[in-house]
C-alpha positions in Angstrom: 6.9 -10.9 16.3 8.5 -9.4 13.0 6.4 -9.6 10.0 6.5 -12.7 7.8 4.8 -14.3 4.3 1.7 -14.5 6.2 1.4 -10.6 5.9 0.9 -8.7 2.4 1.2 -5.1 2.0 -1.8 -3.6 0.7 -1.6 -0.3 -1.5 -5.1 1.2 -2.3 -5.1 4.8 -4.5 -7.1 7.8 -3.9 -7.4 9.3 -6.9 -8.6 12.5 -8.3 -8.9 15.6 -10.5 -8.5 19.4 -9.9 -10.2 22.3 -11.9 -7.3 22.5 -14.1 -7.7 18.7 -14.7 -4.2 17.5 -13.1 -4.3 14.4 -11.5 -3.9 13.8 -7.5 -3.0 10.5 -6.5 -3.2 9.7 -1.9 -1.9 6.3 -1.8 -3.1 4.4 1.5 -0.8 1.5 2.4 -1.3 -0.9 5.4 -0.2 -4.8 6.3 -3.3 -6.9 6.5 -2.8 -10.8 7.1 -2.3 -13.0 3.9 -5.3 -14.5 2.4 -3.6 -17.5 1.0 -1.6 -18.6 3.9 -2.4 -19.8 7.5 -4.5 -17.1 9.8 -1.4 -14.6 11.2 -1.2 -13.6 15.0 -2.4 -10.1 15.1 0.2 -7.5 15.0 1.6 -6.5 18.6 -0.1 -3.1 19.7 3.6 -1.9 20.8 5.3 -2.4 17.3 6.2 0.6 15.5 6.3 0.6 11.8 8.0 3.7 10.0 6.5 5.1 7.2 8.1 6.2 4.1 6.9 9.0 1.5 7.1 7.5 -1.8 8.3 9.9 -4.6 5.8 10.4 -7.7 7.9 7.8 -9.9 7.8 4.9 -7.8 3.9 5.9 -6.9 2.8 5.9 -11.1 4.6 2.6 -11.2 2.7 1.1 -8.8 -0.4 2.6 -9.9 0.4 1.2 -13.3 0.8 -1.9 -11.9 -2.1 -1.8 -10.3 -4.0 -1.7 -13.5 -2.8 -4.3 -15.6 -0.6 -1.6 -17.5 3.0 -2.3 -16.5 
C-alpha cells in the first residue's frame, strides 16, 4: 500500500542551547494518519521508508514555518 492523502508528515523540533548559546535544532519526522480524512490502513510492517538528512537551510525554513514566521 504506498502512501496517500490520508497520511501527513509530521515534523516536530528538538530544540536547544549550548554554553556558548548556539542553537541545536533534532528534527523528528514521522507519517501519522490524517486527521481530516477517512481512518488510513496501518502502514505494512515490511515497507521500508528511506530517510533523508535535511541540510540546515531547508531545516530553519521549516522551523520558521512552523512558527508562524515565514
Amino acid at each position: 500500500m504506498p502512501l496517500s492523502e490520508s497520511y501527513e508528515l509530521h515534523l516536530d523540533f528538538v530544540l536547544g542551547f549550548t554554553a556558548a548559546r548556539d542553537l541545536i535544532v533534532r528534527p523528528e519526522l514521522r507519517y501519522r494518519p490524517s486527521e481530516f480524512l477517512p481512518p488510513a490502513d496501518p502502514l505494512p510492517e515490511d515497507l521500508t521508508l528511506v530517510p533523508r538528512r535535511f541540510g540546515r537551510d531547508e531545516l530553519r525554513v521549516l522551523l520558521e514555518r512552523a512558527c508562524g514566521l515565514a
